[in-house]
N, C-alpha and C positions, 0 to 999 in steps of 0.2 A: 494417611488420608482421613478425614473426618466423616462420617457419619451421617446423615440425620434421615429420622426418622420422617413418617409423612406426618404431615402436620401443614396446614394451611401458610402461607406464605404470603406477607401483604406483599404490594407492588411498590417500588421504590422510584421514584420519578427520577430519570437520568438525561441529561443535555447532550444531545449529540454533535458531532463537531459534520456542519456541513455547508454546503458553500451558501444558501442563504440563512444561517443564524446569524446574524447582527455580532457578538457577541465575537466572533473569528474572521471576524473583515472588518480590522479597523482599517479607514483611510489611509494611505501612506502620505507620509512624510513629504515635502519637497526635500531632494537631496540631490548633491553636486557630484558629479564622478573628481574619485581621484586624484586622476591623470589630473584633469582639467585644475583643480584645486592647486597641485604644487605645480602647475605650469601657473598659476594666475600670482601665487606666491612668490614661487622663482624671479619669474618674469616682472612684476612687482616691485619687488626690492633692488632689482636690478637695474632696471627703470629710473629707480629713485634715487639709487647711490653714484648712477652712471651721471644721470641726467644733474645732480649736484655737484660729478665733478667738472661738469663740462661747464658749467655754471659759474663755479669759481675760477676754470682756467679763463674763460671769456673775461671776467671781469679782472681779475689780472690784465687779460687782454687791454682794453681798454683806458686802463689806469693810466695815469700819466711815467713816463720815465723816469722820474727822480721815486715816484710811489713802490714803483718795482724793485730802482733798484736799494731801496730801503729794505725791502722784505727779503731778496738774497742776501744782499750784507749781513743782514742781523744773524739771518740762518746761518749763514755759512761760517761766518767770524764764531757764532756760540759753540756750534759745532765743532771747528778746530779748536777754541779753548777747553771744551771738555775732551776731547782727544789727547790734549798737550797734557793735560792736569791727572788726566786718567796717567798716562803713562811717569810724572813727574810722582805720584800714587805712588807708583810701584816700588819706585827707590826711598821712597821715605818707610814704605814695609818694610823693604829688606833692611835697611839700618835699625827698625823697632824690631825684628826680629832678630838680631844680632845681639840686640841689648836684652832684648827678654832672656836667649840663651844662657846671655851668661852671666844675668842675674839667677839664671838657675843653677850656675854654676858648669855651665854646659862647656869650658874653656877659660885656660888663664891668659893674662897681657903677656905677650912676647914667646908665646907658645905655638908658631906657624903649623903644627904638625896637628894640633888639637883643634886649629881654624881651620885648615884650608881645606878638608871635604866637605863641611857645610858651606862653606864662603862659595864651591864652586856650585852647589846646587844654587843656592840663592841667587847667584850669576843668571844661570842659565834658565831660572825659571824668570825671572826678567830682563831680556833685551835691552831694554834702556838705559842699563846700567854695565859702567864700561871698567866699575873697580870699585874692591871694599879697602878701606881702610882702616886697622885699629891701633888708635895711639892711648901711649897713658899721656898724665896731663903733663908732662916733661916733654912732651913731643918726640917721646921713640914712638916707631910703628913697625909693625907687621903688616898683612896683605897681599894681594891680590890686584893684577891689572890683566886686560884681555884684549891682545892686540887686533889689527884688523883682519889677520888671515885663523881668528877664532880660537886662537890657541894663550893659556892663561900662563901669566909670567906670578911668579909667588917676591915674597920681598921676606927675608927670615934675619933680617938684622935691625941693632936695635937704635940705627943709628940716628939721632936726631936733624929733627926737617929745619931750615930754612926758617926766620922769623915771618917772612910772608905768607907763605905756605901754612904756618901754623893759625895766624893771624884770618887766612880767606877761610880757613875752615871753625874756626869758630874755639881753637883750642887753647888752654888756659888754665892755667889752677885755681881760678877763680871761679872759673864758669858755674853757671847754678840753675843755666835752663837746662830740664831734662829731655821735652821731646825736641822735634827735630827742628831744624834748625839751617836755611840755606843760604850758603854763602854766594859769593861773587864767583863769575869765568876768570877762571885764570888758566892761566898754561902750566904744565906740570906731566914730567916726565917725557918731554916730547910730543903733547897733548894739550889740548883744551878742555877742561873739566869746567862745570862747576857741583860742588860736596855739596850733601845734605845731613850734616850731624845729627848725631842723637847718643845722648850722656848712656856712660856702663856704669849702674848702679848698680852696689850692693851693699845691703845692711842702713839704706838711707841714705850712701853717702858716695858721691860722686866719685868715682876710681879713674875712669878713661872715656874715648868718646871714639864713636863708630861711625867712618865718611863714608855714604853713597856717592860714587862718582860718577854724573851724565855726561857725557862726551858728549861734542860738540856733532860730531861725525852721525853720531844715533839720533842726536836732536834732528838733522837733518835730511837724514834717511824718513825720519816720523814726518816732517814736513814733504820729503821727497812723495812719501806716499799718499798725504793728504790730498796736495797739490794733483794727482794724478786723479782720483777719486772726484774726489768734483770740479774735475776739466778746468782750474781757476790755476793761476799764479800766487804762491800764498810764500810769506816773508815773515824774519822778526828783525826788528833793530834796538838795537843796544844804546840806549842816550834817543838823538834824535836825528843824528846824521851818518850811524855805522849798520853796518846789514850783518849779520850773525851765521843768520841759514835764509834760504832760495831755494821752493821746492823744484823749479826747472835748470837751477846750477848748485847742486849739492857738491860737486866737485872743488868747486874753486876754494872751499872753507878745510879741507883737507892740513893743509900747513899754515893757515892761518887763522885766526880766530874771527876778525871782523873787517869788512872791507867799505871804506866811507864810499857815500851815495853818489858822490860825484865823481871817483873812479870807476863804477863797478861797471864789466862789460855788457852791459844791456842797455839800449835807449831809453826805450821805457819804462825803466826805473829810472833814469835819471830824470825824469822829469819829473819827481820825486821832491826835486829840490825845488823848482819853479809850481808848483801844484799848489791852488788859493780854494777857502773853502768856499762855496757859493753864497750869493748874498743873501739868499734867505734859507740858508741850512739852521734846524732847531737841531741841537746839541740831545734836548732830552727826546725827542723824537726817535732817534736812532739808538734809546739806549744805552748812549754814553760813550758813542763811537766816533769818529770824526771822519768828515770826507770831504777829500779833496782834489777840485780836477785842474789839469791841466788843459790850457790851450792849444797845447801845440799839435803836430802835423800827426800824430797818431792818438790824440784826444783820449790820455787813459784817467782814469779813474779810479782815486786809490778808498779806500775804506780802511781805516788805524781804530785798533783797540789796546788802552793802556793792557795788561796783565797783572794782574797781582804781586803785589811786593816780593819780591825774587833777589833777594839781596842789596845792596845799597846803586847800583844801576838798575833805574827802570827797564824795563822792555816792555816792547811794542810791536802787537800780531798784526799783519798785513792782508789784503789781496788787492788786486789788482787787475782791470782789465778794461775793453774798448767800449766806448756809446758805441760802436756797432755791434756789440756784443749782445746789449741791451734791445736793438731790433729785432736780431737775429732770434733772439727768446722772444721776444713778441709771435714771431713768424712763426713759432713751433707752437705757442702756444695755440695759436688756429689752426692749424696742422693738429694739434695733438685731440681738438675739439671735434674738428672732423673723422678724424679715428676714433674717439668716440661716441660720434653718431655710429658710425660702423659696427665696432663694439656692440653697441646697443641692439642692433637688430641681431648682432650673430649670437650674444648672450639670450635675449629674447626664443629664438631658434634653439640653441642647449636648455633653454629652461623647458622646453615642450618636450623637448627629447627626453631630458633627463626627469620629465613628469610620466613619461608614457613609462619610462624604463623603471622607477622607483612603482610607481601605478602595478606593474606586470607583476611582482610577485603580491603584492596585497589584493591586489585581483582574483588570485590563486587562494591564499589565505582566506580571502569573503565567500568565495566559492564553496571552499571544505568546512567553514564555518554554519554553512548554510545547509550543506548538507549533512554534518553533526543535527543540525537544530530540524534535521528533517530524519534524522536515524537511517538515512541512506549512505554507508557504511561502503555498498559494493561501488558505488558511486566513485569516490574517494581517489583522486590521483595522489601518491604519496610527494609531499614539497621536498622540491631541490633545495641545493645549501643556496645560501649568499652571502658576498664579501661583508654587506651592511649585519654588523652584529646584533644590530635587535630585531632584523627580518630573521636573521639565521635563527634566532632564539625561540621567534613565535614559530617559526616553521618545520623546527625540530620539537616544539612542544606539541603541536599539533600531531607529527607523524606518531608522537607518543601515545598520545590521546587515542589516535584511532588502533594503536594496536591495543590499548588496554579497554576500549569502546568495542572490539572485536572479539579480547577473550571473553568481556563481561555479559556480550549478549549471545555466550555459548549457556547462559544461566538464567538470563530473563527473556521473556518469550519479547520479539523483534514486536510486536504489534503492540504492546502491551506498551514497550517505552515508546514508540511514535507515537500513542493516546496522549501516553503522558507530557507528552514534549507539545502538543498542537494544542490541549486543553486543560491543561495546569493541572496542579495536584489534587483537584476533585477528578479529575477525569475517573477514576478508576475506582471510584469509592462504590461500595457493592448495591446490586438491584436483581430485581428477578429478570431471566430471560428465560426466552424460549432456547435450545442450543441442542445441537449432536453429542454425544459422547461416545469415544473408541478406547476401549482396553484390550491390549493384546498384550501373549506371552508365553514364552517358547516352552515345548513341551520338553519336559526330562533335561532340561536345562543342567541340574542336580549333577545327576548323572555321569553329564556329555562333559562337564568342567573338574570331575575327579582325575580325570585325564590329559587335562590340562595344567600350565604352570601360568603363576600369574600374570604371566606376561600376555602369554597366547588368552587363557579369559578375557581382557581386559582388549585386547586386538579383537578379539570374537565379536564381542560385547557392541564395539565403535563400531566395528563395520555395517554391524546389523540394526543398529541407531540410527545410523546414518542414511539407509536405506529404508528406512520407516520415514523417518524425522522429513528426509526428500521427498516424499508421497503427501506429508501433511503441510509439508508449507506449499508447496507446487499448488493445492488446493485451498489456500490460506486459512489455513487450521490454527491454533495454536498448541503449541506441546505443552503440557499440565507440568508432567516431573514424571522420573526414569523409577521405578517402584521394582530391583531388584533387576531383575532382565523381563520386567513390562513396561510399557508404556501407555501412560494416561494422555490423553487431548480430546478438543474438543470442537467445534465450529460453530459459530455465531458470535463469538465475543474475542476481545472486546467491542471490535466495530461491529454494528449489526449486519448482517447477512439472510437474506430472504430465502439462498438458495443454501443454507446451510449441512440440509440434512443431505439434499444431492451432490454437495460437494463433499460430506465422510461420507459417501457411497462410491464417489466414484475413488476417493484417496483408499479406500480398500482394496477397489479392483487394480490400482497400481502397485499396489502392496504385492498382490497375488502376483501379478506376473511378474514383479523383480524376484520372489523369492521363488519361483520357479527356474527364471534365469540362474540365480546364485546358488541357487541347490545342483544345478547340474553341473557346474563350474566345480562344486567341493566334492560330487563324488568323480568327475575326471580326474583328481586331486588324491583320490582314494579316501575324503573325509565323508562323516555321516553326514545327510541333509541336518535341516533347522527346521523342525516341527512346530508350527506356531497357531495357536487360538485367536481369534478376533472376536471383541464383543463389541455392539452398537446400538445407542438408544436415542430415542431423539424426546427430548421434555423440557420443563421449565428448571432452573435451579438457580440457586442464590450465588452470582458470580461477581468476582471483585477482588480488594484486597483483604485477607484474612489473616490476621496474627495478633502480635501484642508488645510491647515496647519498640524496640526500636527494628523488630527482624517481623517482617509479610512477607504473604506469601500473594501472589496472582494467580486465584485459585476459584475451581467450582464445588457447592457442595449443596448435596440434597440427596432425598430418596432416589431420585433419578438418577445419579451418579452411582449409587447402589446397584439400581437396574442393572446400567452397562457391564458392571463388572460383573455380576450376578450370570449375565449371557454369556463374558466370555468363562466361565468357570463350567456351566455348563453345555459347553463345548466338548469337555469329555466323555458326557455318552453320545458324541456324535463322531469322535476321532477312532476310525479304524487305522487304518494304513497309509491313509492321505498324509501329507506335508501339511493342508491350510486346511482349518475349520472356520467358519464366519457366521457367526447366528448374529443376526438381526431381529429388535421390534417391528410391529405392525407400526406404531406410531413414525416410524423411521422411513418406512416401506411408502408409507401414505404421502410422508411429508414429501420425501424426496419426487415421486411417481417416477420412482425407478424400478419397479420390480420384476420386471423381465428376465431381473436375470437368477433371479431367488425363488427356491422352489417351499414351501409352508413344509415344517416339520412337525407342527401338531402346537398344542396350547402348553405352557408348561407353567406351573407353580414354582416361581424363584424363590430361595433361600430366603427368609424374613417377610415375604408377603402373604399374603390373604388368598387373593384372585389371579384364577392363571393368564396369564397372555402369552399373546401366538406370536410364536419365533419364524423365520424365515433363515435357512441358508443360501449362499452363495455357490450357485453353481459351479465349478470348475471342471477341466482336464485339461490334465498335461501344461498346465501354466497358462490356459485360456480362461476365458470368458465364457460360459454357456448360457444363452439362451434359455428361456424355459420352450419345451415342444422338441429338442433336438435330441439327440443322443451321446453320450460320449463316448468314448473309444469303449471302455470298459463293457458299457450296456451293448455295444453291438457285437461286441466279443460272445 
C-alpha cells in the first residue's frame, strides 16, 4: 500500500458518466431486427429465382412447337452422346491401360496366367466392356470374354483368328497407329462386338495390340437405360436403313446385330422410312441434327444425330416421339408455373421461419454481448450448442468468455471495469475525492494458522473474504486488495456516491452481525472464534489508476488512507475479550449521521500525525446492534 504524507492535493477535474452528459447518449442508429433481415433476404432471392423460373417455363410455354421441340432435341440428343461417349471412354482406358502395363512390362504376349487377374479387374471396373483381347501382330491371342450370366470365359491359346476378325480390329504387322483405334460391329464368338485397339509398345517399337470389346447387348442395356431416364424412345442406326439398339426393345438385338427399319416390330418406327424433313427446318439451327416428321396416323417425330466416326459405318443417335407429346409438355409446363406460384408463397413462409429460427440464437448472442458490454456477468444465460457451426463457434466462445470474465473479476473490483466499459479508457484516470475507508483484520491470526495446514488456512481465509467482501458490495463499496488476512476498501468511487460514508457504516454493522453468526457456528464446531479489528475514515484522497508500465492498480492513496488503517491498528487498546472492535472518525460519524449507534472513546493521537481526533466505537452485544442510551447484556449483569 502506498503512503502519502499530508500535503495539499489539487483537484483533478473528472467526467462523469450520467444520463444527461451529451458525451454517453449518442443517438441510435436506425437498425433492422434480424429475424426480419434473413426473412427479407431469404424471401428475396427466392422470389427472384422462383419468379425466373416461372418466367422461363411460361415462355417455353408460349413458344411455338417446332421452338420447343428444338430445345428438347438438342438437350436430349447432347445428353445421350455424352452418356454414349462417356461410356465408349471407358473402353478406350481399359485398352490404354493394358498397354501402359505392359509397356511396364507388367505381362508377356501368350502368357494368359500373367493377364487374366488384371484383365478381370479392368472388366469389372467397366461394364461396357464385354472382353479384352491380346494379340501379337501374327494374329495369336489370349483373353478374356464375359458371358451374359456374368461369369468370365479366358482364351489360353495361341491360335490364330480369322483374316476378318484380324482385319475389323485393326491388326497387322504394319500397323503404326499407337493410340486406340475403333473398329467396325462385327460378330465374333457368338457375339456382336465392336474392338477398340490400342498398340503394345515396347522399346519404341510395336510388339501387339490390345481389343476392348463393346457388345452390342451393353450398348443397349446403356441405351435401355437412357431411354428410361428421360421418358423418350431413343435409337441408333447403322447406315441409314438398319436399327442396332432400341431403348424400349433391347431384347430383340440379343442374337442379332441389326434389324432394317422396315421389318422392325414397332409402327412407329417404321415410319421412319416415310418421315420428310419440314419445309422450313434450318439444318444449322438445331445444331447439326436433322428432323423429321411423319404424317401418318400416329404423327411421330424423329430427331437424328450423325455420331462420330465410329469405324467405317456411320451411326446415327435417335429419339423419337408424338406432336401430342409436345402438348402435353406444354400442359405441364402451366402446371408446373402454377406450382410455382405455390412454391413461392410456401418458400416465402420457410424464409420467415427459418429467419425467426437463425434470429433466435443470435438474439441470444446480442443479448450476452450486451450484457459483457454492461459487466452484468450474473445476468448471463450460458448459449446452447447449435447444429449451424459458426453459431456453435460464437456461442461456445462466448460461454468462454464469461467464465474467464467471471474468474478475472474475482481480481478487479466489478465497478471499476463497468466505468471502464461505459466511459472509455479515461474513465478511471486518477482525481481527488471525498471517499470511506474500511481496514479490517483478524486478531492473532499468527497464531490461530500454526495450527492449521495449508489447506484449512487458505479455506479459513475464503470463507471469511467472502463474508466481508458480501457486506461491501451489498453496500456498493469497492474492495481495494486482500493485505495478508485484512482487507482494504472503500466507498464513493469509482461512481460518486453522496451516501457514501453511511453506507461503510452500515457495511460494518453487517459485518458484525455475520461474524457473530459465524462465530457461534465454529465454536458449536468446537473451533476458536475470529477476532477481528475494523478501522473507518471518511476524507478526500487521490483515487484512480496507480502504477507504471503495463501493470495498475485501481487504488486510493493519501494520508487519509493512513488514517483508516491507523484506527484499525488502534483497536488494540480497545480489544478485551470481544470478538469485534470498530473505531470510527468523527469525520465518518458526521458524514454518515449515523451515530447512534457509536459510543465516543476519547481523542487519540494516530501514529504519524500531529493532532488528535476523536474516535467513536460501535456499540455491540451478542451480535447486535446497540443503540447508544441502552444497555447491554454485560452492563446489566
Amino acid at each position: 500500500m502506498v503512503i502519502l504524507r499530508k500535503s495539499p492535493m489539487p483537484t483533478v477535474p473528472v467526467e462523469e458518466v450520467t444520463p444527461d452528459n451529451p458525451r454517453f447518449n449518442k443517438p441510435r442508429r436506425r437498425t433492422i431486427s434480424l429475424r426480419w433481415l434473413l426473412a427479407l433476404v431469404f424471401g428475396g432471392l427466392l422470389t427472384i429465382s422462383i419468379i425466373s423460373v416461372i418466367a422461363v417455363s411460361v415462355g417455353a410455354n408460349v413458344a411455338n412447337t417446332f421452338a420447343l421441340l428444338k430445345e428438347t432435341s438438342i438437350r436430349r440428343l447432347n445428353g445421350i452422346e455424352n452418356t454414349i461417349r462417356d461410356q465408349i471412354f471407358q473402353a478406350e482406358r481399359v485398352a490404354q491401360s493394358v498397354s501402359e502395363i505392359y509397356a511396364e512390362n507388367g505381362f508377356e504376349l501368350g502368357d494368359m496366367r500373367q493377364q487374366e487377374p488384371f484383365l478381370k479387374s479392368l472388366m469389372r471396373a467397366a461394364p461396357i466392356v464385354e472382353g479384352i483381347l491380346v494379340f501379337d501382330l501374327n494374329g495369336q491371342k489370349t483373353g478374356m470374354l464375359r458371358k451374359n450370366n456374368g461369369n468370365f470365359v479366358s482364351f489360353y491359346g495361341n491360335k490364330r483368328e480369322p483374316e476378318r476378325i484380324l482385319k475389323a480390329f485393326n491388326i497387322s504387322s504394319d500397323r503404326h497407329m499407337i493410340k486406340a483405334i475403333h473398329g467396325n460391329i462385327i460378330e465374333y464368338n457368338g457375339g456382336f462386338y465392336q474392338g477398340i485397339s490400342y498398340s503394345l509398345v515396347r522399346g519404341k517399337q510395336i510388339i501387339g495390340v490390345v481389343v476392348a470389346l463393346i457388345g452390342t447387348d451393353a450398348i443397349n442395356q446403356v441405351i435401355k437405360q437412357i431411354g428410361t431416364d428421360i421418358d423418350t424412345p431413343v435409337f441408333i442406326l447403322k447406315g441409314d436403313t438398319e436399327i442396332i439398339a432400341h431403348s424400349r426393345m433391347p431384347e430383340l438385338f440379343s442374337n442379332v446385330l441389326s434389324i432394317p427399319i422396315a421389318e422392325f416390330p414397332n409402327e412407329m418406327m417404321r415410319e421412319l422410312m416415310t418421315a420428310e424433313a419440314p419445309a422450313d427446318f434450318d439444318f444449322e439451327e438445331f445444331n447439326g441434327m436433322q428432323v423429321l416428321v411423319n404424317k401418318g396416323e400416329t404423327g411421330q417425330i424423329f430427331v437424328l444425330k450423325k455420331l462420330p466416326a465410329n469405324g467405317d459405318v456411320p451411326l446415327t443417335l435417335g429419339v423419337h416421339f408424338n406432336k401430342s407429346d409436345l402438348k402435353a409438355e406444354a400442359k405441364r409446363i402451366i402446371g408446373s408455373a402454377l406450382v410455382g406460384l405455390i412454391m413461392l408463397l410456401v418458400a416465402l413462409l420457410c424464409a420467415i421461419y427459418l429467419g425467426r429460427k437463425l434470429a433466435k440464437p443470435m438474439t441470444r448472442i446480442a443479448r450476452a454481448a450486451d450484457h459483457f458490454s454492461n459487466f452484468e456477468l450474473e445476468k448471463f444465460e450460458k448459449l446452447p450448442h447449435s447444429r449451424i457451426q459458426e453459431i456453435d463457434d460464437q456461442a461456445a466462445a462466448l460461454n468462454s468468455m464469461h467464465t474467464a470474465l467471471t474468474e478475472f473479476s474475482q481480481y478487479v473490483p466489478k465497478t471499476v471495469v463497468q466505468r471502464l466499459l461505459q466511459s472509455g479508457k479515461d474513465a478511471n484516470r486518477s482525481v481527488e475525492r471525498e471517499v470511506t475507508i474500511m481496514f479490517s483484520d483478524i486478531v492473532g491470526f499468527t497464531s490461530m494458522s500454526e495450527h492449521l495446514n495449508a489447506v484449512e488456512t487458505a479455506n479459513l481465509l475464503n470463507d471469511h473474504f467472502n463474508m466481508i467482501c458480501h457486506a461491501i458490495n451489498e453496500t456498493n463499496g469497492t474492495v481495494d486488495k486482500f493485505i495478508g488476512d485484512s482487507v482494504m476498501a472503500f466507498w464513493g468511487a469509482p461512481n460518486f456516491d453522496d451516501e457514501h460514508a453511511k453506507k461503510a457504516v452500515e457495511a460494518v454493522k453487517r459485518i458484525a452481525v455475520n461474524l457473530s453468526r459465524n462465530n457461534k457456528q465454529r465454536i458449536d464446531q468446537g473451533l476458536p472464534p475470529i477476532r477481528l479489528r475494523i478501522g473507518v475514515h471518511t476524507g478526500r484522497v487521490v483515487v484512480g489508476n496507480i502504477g507504471g508500465g503495463d501493470r495498475q492498480n485501481y487504488t486510493i492513496v493519501g494520508d487519509n488512507v493512513n488514517v483508516g488503517q491507523r484506527l484499525e491498528q488502534l483497536g488494540k487498546q480497545f480489544m478485551d475479550k470481544q470478538d469485534l472492535v470498530v473505531l470510527v472518525s468523527q469525520t465518518t460519524i458526521t458524514a454518515s449521521d449515523d451515530g447512534q449507534y457509536f459510543e465516543a472513546v476519547g481523542s487519540h493521537i494516530l501514529r504519524g500525525r500531529e493532532q488528535p481526533i476523536s474516535v467513536f466505537a460501535l456499540r455491540t452485544d451478542d451480535g447486535k446492534i446497540m443503540p447508544i442510551g441502552t444497555q447491554s447484556s454485560s452492563e446489566t449483569a
